[in-house]
C-alpha positions in Angstrom: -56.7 -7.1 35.7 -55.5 -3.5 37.1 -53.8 -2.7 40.1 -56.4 -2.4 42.2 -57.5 -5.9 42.1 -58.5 -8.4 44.9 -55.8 -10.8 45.4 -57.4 -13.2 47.4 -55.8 -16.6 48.6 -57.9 -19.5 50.0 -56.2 -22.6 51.9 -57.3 -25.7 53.2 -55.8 -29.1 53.5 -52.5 -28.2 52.5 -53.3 -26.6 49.0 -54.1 -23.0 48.1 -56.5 -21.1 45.2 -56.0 -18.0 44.4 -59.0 -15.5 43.7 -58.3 -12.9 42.0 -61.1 -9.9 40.9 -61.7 -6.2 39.6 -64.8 -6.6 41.4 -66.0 -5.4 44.8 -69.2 -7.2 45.0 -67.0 -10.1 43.7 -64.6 -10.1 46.6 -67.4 -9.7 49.4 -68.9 -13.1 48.3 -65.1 -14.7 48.5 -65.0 -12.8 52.0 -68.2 -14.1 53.3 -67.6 -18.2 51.7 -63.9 -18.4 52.7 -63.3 -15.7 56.1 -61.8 -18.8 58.1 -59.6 -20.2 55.1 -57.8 -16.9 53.5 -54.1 -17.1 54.0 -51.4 -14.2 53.4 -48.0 -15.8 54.2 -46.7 -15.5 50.6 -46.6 -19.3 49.6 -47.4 -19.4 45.9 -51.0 -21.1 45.4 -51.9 -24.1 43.2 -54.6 -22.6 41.0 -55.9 -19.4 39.8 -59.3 -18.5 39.6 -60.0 -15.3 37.9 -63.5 -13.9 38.5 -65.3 -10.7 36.3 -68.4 -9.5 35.6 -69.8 -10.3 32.4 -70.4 -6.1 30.9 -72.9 -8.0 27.9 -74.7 -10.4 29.5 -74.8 -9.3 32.9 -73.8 -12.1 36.1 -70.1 -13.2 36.3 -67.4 -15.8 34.2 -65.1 -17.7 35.7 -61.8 -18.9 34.4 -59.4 -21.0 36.2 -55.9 -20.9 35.3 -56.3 -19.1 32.1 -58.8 -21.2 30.8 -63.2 -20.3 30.7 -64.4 -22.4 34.2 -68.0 -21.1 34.6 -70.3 -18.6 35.0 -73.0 -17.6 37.0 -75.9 -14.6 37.1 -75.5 -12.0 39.9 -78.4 -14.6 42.4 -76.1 -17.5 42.0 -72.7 -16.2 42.7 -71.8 -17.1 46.1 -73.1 -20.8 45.1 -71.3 -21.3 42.0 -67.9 -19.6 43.5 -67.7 -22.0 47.0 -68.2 -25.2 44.0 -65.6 -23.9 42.1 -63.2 -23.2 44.4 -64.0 -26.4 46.6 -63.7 -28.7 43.7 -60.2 -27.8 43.3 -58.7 -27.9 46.7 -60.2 -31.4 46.7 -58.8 -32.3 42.9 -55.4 -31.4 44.3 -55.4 -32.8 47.9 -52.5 -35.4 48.7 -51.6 -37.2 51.9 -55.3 -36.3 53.2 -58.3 -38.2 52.7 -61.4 -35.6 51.9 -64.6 -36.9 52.5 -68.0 -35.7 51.7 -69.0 -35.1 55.1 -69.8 -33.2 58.1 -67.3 -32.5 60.9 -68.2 -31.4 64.5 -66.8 -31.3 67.8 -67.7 -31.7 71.7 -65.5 -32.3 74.4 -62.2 -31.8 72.0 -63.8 -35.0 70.2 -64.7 -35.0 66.1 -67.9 -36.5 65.5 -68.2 -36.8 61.9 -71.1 -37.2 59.4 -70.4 -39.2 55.9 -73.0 -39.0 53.6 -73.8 -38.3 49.6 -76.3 -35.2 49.0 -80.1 -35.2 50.1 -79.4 -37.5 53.1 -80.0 -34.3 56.0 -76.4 -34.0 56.7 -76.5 -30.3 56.7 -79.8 -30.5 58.8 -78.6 -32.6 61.1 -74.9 -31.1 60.9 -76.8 -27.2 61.6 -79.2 -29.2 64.5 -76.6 -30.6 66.6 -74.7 -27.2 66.0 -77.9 -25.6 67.8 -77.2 -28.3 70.9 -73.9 -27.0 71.8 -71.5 -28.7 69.5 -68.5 -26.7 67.9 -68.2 -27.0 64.1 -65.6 -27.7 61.4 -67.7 -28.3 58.4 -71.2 -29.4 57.0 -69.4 -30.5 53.7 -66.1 -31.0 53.3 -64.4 -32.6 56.4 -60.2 -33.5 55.8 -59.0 -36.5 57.6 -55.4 -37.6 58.5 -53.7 -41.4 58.5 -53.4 -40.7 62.5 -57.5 -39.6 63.0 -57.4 -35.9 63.1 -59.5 -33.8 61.3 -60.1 -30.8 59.9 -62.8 -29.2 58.2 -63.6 -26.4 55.5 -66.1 -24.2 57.3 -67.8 -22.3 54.4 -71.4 -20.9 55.3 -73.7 -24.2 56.0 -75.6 -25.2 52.7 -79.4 -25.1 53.9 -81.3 -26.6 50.9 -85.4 -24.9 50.7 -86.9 -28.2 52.7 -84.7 -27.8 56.0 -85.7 -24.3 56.1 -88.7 -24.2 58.6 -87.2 -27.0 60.8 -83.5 -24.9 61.0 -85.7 -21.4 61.1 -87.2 -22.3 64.5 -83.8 -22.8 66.1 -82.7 -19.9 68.6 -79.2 -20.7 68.2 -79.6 -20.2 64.9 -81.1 -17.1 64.1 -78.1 -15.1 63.8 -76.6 -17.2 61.5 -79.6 -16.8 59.2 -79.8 -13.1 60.2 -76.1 -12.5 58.0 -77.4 -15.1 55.4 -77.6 -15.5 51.5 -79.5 -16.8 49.1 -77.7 -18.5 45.9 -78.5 -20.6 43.8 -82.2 -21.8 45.1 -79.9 -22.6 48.5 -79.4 -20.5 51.7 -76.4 -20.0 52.9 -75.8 -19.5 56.4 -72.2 -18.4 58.1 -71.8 -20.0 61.3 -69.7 -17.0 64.2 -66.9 -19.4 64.8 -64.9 -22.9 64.2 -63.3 -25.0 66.5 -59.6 -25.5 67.0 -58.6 -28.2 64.0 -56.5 -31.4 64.3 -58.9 -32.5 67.2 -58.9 -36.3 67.3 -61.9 -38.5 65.6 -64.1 -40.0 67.9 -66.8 -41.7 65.8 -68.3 -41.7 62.6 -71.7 -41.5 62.2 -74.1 -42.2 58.3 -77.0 -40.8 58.4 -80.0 -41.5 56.5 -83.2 -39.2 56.3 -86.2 -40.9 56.0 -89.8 -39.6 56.1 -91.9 -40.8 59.3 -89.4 -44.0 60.3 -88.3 -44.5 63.4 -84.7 -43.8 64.9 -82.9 -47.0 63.8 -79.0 -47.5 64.8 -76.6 -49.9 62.8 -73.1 -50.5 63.4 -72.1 -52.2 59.8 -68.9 -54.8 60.0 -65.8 -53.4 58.8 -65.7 -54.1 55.3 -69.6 -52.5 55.0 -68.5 -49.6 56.8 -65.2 -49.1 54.5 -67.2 -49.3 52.1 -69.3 -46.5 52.9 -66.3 -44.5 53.7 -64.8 -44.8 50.6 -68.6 -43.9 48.6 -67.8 -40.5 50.4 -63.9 -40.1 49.5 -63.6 -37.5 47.1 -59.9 -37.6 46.8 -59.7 -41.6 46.3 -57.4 -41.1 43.1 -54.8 -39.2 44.7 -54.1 -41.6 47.8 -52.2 -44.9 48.0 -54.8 -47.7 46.8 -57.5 -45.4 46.0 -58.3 -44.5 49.3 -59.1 -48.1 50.2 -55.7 -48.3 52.9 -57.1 -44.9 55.0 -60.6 -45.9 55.0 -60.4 -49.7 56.2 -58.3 -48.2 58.9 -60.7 -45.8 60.0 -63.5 -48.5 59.5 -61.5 -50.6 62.0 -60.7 -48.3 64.3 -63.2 -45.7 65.0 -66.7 -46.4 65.6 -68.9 -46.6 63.1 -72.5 -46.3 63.1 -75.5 -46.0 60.6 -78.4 -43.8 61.7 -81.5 -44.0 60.4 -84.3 -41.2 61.4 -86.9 -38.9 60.8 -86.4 -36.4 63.7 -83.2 -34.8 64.5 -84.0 -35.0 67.8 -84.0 -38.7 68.5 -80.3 -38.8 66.9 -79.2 -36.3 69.3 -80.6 -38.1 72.2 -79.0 -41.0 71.5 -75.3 -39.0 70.7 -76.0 -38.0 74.0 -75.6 -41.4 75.5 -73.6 -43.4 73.1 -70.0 -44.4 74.0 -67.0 -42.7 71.5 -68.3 -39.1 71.6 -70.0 -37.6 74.6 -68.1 -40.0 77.5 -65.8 -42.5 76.4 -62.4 -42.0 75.9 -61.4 -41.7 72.0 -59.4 -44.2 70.4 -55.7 -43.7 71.4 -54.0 -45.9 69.3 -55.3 -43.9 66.3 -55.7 -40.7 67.9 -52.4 -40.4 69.8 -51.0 -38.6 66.7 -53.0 -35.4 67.2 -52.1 -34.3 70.5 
């Protein structure tokens, strides 16, 4: 690397990557996937990634602390980058449990969405944004022993089947106005996140499903551990795998299965159901983050 390299360091959770680049076009994608998350206060970071382009076979390689990581053609970069680089905050998060997982607020309350890929958490994540709430993540959402949360607010990852329902959305259009394409995905930044270490009001799983009607479950403690800990992607790293942090969140926090076909029908119902919108969070677990 020569002098005039991007140094560029990206936080979240309580670790640090460092990105660093000879490239220009290189440092605009870390720029646009990680705005909210670079930090300059001099603390050394945990990893390295250093990112070039490839002079022979054109696109970009990868290496991570010295050693060959990835690579990725020039229409992939952005995607391949926000992988990388999110893969190792979570391989190296203590003392916080990451979950796979949506994160959004209203009323200084965390509403947050567990689920694996291809369940519409990014649809329905992007949808309720559209409604009014404040968002912390669509995919990587960082919760605390005492039920606060915070959330890695990369760009929203809009896979090619939500596109016509998220299109539509006024609230959305600048968003997808400033967006990219990567990877066969569309990312779209979102202006702004909300204040982190707001206090989790309910957990919601939702489940797409073609034509079926709105259908809400609230699975006993043990189920809904369980489900919790399917979306943990930290498990190794915390006392008993995870299990400790999610059975306590599974007892006390609401939690509640959705399964739907229209966005609309879950939103209606967040509207009226007790833990988010009205009732008052859950202050023995929640008293921590004020």
């Amino acid at each position: 690397m020569t002098d005039a390299a991007h140094v560029i360091d990206v936080g979240f959770a309580g670790n640090r990557v460092r990105i660093v680049t000879d490239s220009a076009r290189a440092a605009d994608a870390v720029h646009f996937l990680f705005g909210p998350h670079r930090v300059s206060d001099g603390v050394p970071a945990g990893r390295q990634i250093v990112l070039a382009e490839d002079p022979e076979r054109g696109g970009f390689v990868m290496a991570c602390d010295g050693r060959f990581a990835s690579s990725a053609r020039e229409d992939e970069l952005e995607l391949a980058l926000v992988q990388l680089v999110q893969y190792h905050l979570v391989a190296d998060a203590h003392g916080v449990g990451l979950f796979h997982a949506g994160a959004l607020v209203r009323d200084a309350r965390v509403l947050l969405l567990a689920a694996d890929s291809g369940s519409g958490k990014t649809t329905l994540t992007a949808s309720l944004l559209a409604e009014g709430y404040d968002f912390l993540s669509d995919e990587v959402s960082a919760v605390d022993a005492a039920g606060c949360v915070d959330g890695f607010s990369r760009p929203l990852n809009v896979k090619p089947g939500s596109l016509p329902v998220l299109r539509s959305r006024p609230a959305l259009q600048t968003g997808f106005a400033n967006s990219r394409s990567s990877g066969g995905v569309t990312l779209v930044p979102w202006p702004r996140s909300a204040q982190s270490g707001m206090p989790l009001a309910m957990i919601l799983l939702p489940q797409y499903r073609a034509g079926a009607a709105l259908e809400i479950e609230q699975p006993s403690p043990g189920r809904a551990a369980a489900a919790l800990m399917g979306c943990l992607l930290n498990a190794r790293n915390l006392p008993r795998n995870g299990l400790t942090l999610a059975a306590r969140l599974a007892a006390s926090v609401p939690v509640v299965r959705a399964t739907y076909s229209r966005v609309e029908d879950v939103h209606e119902w967040l509207e009226h159901a007790e833990g988010i919108t009205r009732a008052p969070v859950c202050s023995a677990l929640n008293e921590a983050c004020r």
